[in-house]
N, C-alpha and C positions, 0 to 999 in steps of 0.2 A: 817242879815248874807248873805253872798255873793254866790248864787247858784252854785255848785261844775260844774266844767266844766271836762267832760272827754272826753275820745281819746280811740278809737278803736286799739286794737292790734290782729294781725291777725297769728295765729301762722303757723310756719313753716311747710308746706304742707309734706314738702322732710323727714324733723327731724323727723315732728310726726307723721308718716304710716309708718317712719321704726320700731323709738319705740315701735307703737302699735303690733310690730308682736311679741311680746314678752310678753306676756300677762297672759301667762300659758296653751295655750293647746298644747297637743300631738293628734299623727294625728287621734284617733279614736272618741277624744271629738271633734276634728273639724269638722270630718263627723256627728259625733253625736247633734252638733247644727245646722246642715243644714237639716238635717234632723226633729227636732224642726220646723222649717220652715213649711218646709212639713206637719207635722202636723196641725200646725196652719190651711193652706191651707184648708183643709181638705180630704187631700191623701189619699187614701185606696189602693194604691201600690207606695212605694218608689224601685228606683233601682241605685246601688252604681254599676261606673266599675271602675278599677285602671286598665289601659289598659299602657302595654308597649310597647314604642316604641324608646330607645336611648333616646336622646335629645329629643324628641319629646312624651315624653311616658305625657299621663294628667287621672287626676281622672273627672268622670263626677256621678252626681247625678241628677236624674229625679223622679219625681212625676208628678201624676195624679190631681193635686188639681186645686185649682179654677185660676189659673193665677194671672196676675197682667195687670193693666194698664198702659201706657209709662208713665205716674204723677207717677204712684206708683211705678212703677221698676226704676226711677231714686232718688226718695225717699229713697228707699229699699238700695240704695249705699250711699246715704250720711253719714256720721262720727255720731250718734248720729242721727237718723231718729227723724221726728218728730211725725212720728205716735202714735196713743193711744195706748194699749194694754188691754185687757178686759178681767175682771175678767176669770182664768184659761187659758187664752195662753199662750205658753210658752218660748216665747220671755220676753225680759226683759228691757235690756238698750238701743236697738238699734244699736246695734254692731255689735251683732251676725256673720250675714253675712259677713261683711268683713271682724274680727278681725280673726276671725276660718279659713275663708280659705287664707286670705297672712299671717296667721302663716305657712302655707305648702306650699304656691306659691308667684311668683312672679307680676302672672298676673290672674284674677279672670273673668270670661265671662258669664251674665246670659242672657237664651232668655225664653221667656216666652208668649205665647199664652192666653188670657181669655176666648173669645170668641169661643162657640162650632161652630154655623153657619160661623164665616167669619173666613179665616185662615191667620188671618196676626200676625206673628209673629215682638216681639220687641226684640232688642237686645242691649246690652250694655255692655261694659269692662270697667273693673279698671286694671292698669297696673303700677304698681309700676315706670316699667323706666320713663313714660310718666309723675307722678307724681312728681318724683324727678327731673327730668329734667327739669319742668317748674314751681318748688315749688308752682305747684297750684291743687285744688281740681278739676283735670279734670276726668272724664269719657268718653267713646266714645264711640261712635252709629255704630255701625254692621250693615250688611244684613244677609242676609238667607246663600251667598253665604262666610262665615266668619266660616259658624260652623262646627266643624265634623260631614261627616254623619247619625251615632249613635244620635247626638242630634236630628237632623232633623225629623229621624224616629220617636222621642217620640211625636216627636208636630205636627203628620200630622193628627191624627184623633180624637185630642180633646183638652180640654184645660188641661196646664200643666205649669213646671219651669222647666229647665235643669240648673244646674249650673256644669260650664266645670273649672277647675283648672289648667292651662298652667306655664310653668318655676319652675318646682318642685327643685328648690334649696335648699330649705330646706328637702327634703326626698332623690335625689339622688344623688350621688358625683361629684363634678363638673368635676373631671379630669377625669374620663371613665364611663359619663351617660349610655353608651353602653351595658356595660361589665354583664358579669354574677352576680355580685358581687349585682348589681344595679336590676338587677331579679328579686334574690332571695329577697331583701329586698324589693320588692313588693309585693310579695307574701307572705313572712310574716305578712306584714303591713295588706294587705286581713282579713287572716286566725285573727289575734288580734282584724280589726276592726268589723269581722262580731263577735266574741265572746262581743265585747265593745255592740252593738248595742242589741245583743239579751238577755242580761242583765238589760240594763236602761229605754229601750223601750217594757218588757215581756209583762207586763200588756194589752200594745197596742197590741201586736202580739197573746196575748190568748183571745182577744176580749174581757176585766172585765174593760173597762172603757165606759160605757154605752150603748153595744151593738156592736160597731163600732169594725172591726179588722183588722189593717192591716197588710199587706204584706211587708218586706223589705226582697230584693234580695242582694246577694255578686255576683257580676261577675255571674249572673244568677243562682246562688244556693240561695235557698231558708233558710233565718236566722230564725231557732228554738228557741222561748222563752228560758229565763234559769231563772225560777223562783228561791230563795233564799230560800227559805221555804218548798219544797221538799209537794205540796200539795197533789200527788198522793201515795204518803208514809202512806201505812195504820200505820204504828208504831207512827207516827208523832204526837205528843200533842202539843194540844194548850192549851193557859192557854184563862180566859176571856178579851177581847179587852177594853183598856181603853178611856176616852176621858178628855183633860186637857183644861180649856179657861188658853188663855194668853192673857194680858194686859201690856204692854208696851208702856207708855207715850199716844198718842193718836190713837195706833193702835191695833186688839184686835183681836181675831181668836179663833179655834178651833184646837187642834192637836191631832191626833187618834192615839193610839198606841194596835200592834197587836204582841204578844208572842208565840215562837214555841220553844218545844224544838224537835231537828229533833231525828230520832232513831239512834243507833249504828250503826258499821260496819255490824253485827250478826244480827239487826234487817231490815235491808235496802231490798228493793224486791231483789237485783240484785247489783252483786259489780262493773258494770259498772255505775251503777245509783250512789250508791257511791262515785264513783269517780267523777261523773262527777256533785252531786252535792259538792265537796271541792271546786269548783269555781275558779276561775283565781289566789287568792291570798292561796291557800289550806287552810285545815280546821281551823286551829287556826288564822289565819287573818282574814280570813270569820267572826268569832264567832261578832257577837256587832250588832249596830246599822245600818238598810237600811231606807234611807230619803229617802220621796219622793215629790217632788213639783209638784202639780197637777197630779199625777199619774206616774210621770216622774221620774225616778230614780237617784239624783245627789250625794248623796255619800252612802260610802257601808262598812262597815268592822270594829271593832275597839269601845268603847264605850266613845268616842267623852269624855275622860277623867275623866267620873264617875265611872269606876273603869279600872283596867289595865284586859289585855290577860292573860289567863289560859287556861294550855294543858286540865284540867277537866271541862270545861265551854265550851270548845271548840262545844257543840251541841245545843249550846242556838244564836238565832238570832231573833232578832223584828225588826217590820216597826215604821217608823216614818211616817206621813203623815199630809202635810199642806198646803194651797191653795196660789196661788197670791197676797193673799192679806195679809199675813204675811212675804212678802220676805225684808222688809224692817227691822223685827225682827229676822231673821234667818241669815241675810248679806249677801244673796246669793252670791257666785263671779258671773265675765262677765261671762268665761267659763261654769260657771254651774255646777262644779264638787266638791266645796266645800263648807262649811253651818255652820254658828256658834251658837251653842244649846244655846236658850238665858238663863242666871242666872235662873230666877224665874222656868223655865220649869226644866232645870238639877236638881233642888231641889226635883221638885213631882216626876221625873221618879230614885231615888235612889232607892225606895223602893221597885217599881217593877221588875226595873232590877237585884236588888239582888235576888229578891224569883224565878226569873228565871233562874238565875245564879246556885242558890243552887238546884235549881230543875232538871236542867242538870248536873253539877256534881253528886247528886244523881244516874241518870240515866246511867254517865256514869261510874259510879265506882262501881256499883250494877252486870254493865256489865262483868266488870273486874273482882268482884269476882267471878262471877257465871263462866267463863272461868278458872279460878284458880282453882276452886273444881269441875270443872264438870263431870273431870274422877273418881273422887272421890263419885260422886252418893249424892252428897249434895243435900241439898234445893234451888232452884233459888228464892232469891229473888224476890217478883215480881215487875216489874213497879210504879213507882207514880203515881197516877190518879187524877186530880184533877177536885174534883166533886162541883164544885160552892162555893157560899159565904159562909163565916162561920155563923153559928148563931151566933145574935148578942151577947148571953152569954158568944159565946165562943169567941169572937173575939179581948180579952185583952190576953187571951192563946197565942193565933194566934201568937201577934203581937210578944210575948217574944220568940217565939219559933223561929219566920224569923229573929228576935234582934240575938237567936244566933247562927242560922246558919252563916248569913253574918257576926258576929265576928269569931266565928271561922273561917272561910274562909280565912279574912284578916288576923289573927293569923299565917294560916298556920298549925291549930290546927280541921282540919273538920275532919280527919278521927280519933280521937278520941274524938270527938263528936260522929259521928257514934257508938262506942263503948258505949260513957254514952246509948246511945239514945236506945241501945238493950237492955242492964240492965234493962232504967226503961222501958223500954216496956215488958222484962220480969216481975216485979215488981209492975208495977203500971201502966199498959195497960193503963188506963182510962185519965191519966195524961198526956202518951206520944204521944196519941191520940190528947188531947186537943191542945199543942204542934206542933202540927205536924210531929212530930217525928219518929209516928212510920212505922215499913215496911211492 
């Protein structure tokens, strides 16, 4: 047989950095992967500015981490870097860096220092016009004397990355970058991206990923974790944390799963905490699944289609969590803000998300009556408590008794369950114990 002869085809530099900027992010997951970066790094202060100025307004992002070398900062822009990635970084495809920020610029500038004794900094741009203009994979070499001041300062007294974002075509409007109009939607874009960050990145900013805690600034205010799970909420039940192996062709991992249901309105310390944990999507979008990859938080809300949103579920939310070396079962996207719950895994997590489903609806509709009768001088039902595993005797009881609550549920028929479930608890206590049933 005749050994195949092939031919190099080199794709279009101009066609494919435009199409790449279309990728899927919005501008707080594109700050939110540079920042990734950052972490890798090993930063222990990030600082985000969106600094306006007309035509000339650019976002810049600086940390404190370890730098890069001129090999690696031109690495760092190539289309598909070839670097490795090591179990728990949280880079992925090698995209990151470019595809997130000419999703919001035209023109990308990073300078970067390693070395703490020698201060020479390296610098380098990707600039779209220069790419399309010469349908080739250029980059270009800066000086010191190429960058806004503000970067300068980060890199004068140790090593770091600043990456500067130039030609904001995609965030400002091109006919009056000027104008008030162009402002305001900076400042919104701020106030959205510091809430996006102090979300996906909490764990990082309350110090629960091995000690380490960092710092990220907005425009020099200081971004507050916004944990999902409301840990300082004395009212707040956790059910016990589970752990699933998945095996998937010849890839295999561990996935942790952790259940809360949060308190009521009436139970919350404080109804600004309340409020401020309904979160970005308010409470019944919030309710479902928070994923997290390597402690990273890439999606949040909704229960990834094992069962749908309910106004009486709405105080039930669990972590997913699963390391780098299951993102190939998970399908992470580029952006990082999407995750697909493989078959085998949606199967074992039905059972638990129902009995926390029903456990919250419990909680909240217990609420609900005891607000109905309370000028009435009723009884308040009290709280679900749940006190660890069943005994193994009782644990065929168990199983029938979560069999119907989550029927009922999907019936549409819980709150006359609720009803059977006081009968026999008046009745036959012992039974509706077993059950679970009773209040």
């Amino acid at each position: 047989m005749t050994p195949p002869k092939f031919e190099s085809i080199t794709p279009s530099a101009a066609r494919l950095t435009e199409s790449l900027r279309d990728i899927g992010y919005d501008f707080p997951a594109a700050v939110a992967d540079l920042v990734d970066n950052s972490v890798s790094a090993g930063a222990e202060h990030v600082d985000v500015f969106i600094e306006f100025d007309g035509p000339e307004s650019y976002v810049l992002i600086a940390d404190d981490g370890a730098g890069m070398s001129e090999s690696l900062l031109t690495e760092a822009l190539r289309y598909g870097s070839r670097r490795d990635y090591e179990r728990g970084e949280l880079g992925r495809y090698g995209l990151g860096l470019k595809t997130a920020s000419l999703s919001q610029c035209r023109a990308v500038t990073v300078a970067t220092r390693r070395s703490v004794k020698v201060p020479r900094l390296y610098v380098r741009s990707l600039d779209l016009d220069v790419v399309v203009e010469a349908d080739q994979w250029l980059v270009m070499k800066l000086g010191r004397g190429d960058l806004p001041q503000r970067a300068l300062t980060y890199l004068t007294e140790g090593s770091g990355t600043v990456v500067i974002w130039d030609k904001l075509d995609r965030i400002l409007p091109e006919n009056r970058p000027e104008g008030g109009w162009a402002r305001r939607r900076l400042d919104a874009l701020a106030k959205r991206t510091a809430a996006h960050l102090g979300m996906v990145f909490h764990r990082f900013l309350e110090g629960t990923t091995g000690g380490r805690r960092l710092v990220i600034t907005m425009n020099g205010e200081k971004i507050e974790p916004w944990n999902p799970f409301a840990p300082h909420e004395p009212a707040r039940k956790e059910l016990p944390s589970l752990r699933f192996e998945v095996t998937v062709g010849s890839i295999s991992g561990t996935v942790r799963m952790n259940r809360f249901v949060l308190p009521a309105r009436e139970h919350f310390s404080s109804q600004e905490q309340f409020d401020r944990l309904s979160g970005p999507l308010k409470w019944n979008r919030q309710q479902g699944l928070y994923i997290y990859r390597a402690d990273r938080l890439v999606q949040w809300g909704g229960w990834n289609g094992i069962r749908g949103i309910d106004e009486h579920t709405k105080l039930a939310r669990a972590s997913l969590d699963f390391d780098t070396d299951l993102d190939g079962v998970f399908n992470i996207n580029v952006a990082k803000v999407r995750v697909a719950v493989p078959v085998q895994l949606r199967q074992m997590l039905e059972r638990p998300i129902n009995e926390l489903c029903s456990r919250a609806d419990e909680a909240y509709r217990k609420t609900s009556r005891a607000a109905d009768t309370g000028s009435q001088g009723a009884r308040v039902p009290r709280q679900a408590v749940w006190r660890g595993p069943e005994p193994p005797e009782t644990a065929a009881m168990k199983d029938a008794g979560l069999a119907l609550r989550a029927a009922s549920m999907q019936a549409g028929e819980y709150a006359a369950l609720l009803r059977i479930a006081a009968v026999l608890e008046a009745e036959a206590p012992a039974v509706a114990q077993g059950l679970g049933l009773s209040t």
